[in-house]
N, C-alpha and C positions, 0 to 999 in steps of 0.2 A: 285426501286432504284438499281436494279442488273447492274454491270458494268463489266469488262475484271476482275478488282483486284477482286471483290468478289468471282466471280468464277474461279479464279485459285489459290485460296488460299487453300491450302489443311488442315484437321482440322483433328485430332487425337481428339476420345471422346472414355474415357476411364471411363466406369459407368455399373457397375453391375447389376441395376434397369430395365430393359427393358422401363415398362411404361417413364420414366425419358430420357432415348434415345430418343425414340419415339416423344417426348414433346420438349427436347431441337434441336432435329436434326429439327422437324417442322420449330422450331421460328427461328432459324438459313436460311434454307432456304426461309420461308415468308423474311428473310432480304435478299434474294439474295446469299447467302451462299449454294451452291449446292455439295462442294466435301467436305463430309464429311464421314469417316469411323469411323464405332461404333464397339468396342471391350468388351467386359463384365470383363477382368480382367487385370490384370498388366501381369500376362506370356503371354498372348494373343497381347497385345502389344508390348513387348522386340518384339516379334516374328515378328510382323508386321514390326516394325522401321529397322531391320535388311536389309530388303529391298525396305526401304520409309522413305521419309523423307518428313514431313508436316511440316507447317508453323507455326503450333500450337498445344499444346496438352491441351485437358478440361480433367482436372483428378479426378475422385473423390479418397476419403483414405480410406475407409470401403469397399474391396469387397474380395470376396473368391478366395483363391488359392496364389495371388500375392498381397497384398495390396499396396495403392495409395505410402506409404512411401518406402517399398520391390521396389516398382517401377524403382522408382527415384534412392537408391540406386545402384540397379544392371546397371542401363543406366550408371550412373558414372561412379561405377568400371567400365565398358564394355564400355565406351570410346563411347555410342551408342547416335547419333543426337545431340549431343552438341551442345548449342546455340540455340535449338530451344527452343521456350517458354512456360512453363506452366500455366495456369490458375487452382486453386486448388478449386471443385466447391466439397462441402461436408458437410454434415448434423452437421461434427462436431464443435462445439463452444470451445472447450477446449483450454487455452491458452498456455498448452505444447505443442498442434498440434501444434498452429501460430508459436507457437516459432520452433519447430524444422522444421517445413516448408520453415523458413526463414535460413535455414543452405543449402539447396541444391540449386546450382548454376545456374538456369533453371527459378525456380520459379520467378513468375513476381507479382502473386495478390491469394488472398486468401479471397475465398465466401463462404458464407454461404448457404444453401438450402433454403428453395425453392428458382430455380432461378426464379425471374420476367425481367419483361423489364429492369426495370434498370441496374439488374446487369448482363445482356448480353448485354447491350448497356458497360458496362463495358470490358467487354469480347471482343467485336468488337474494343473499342476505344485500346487496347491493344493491338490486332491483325493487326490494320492498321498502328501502331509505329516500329513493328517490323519490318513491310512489307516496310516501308521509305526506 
């Protein structure tokens, strides 16, 4: 089902897990999703966005150095990719995360781990709303 949009869609995956990259970049491109760049932390992305701008970012909130909220922050203050969209994909269930997830202006959807099919069919149907 690979078409022109899926592969020009650029995809920011921000996931400290290696195995987790690995698994999600897989199921991403089995859907025709081929440009995607994996980062392991939140400074490592500032870093990247400074000179890119993707379509989407798949973020998780638990990793070392930068965390998923650190993230989000310093893009704001730093004016960095505004309007691009987030998908918040992270092990945690806590309802202070949902909640303070829904204060940063990016934020589009907020998943729980493991991802399955569904909820990157979630991720995609997010992805191809932005791209309208």
């Amino acid at each position: 089902m690979e078409n022109k949009t899926t592969n020009l869609c650029k995809i920011l995956l921000i996931e400290d897990d290696v195995v987790t990259n690995f698994i999600t970049t897989s199921k991403l491109n089995n859907l025709g999703y081929s440009n995607i760049t994996a980062v392991e932390n939140g400074k490592e992305a500032i870093d990247y966005l400074k000179d890119n701008k993707p379509d989407l970012i798949v973020l998780d909130l638990n990793m070392p150095i930068m965390d998923g909220f650190e993230f989000m922050e310093s893009k704001e203050q730093n004016c960095i990719c505004m309007g691009v969209p987030i998908v918040i994909v992270t092990s945690s269930g806590r309802p202070s995360d949902k909640e303070k997830a829904k204060t940063f202006l990016d934020v589009i959807s907020y998943l729980e781990k493991p991802l399955n099919y569904d909820k990157l069919q979630k991720i995609l149907m997010s992805l191809r709303q932005c791209l309208k």
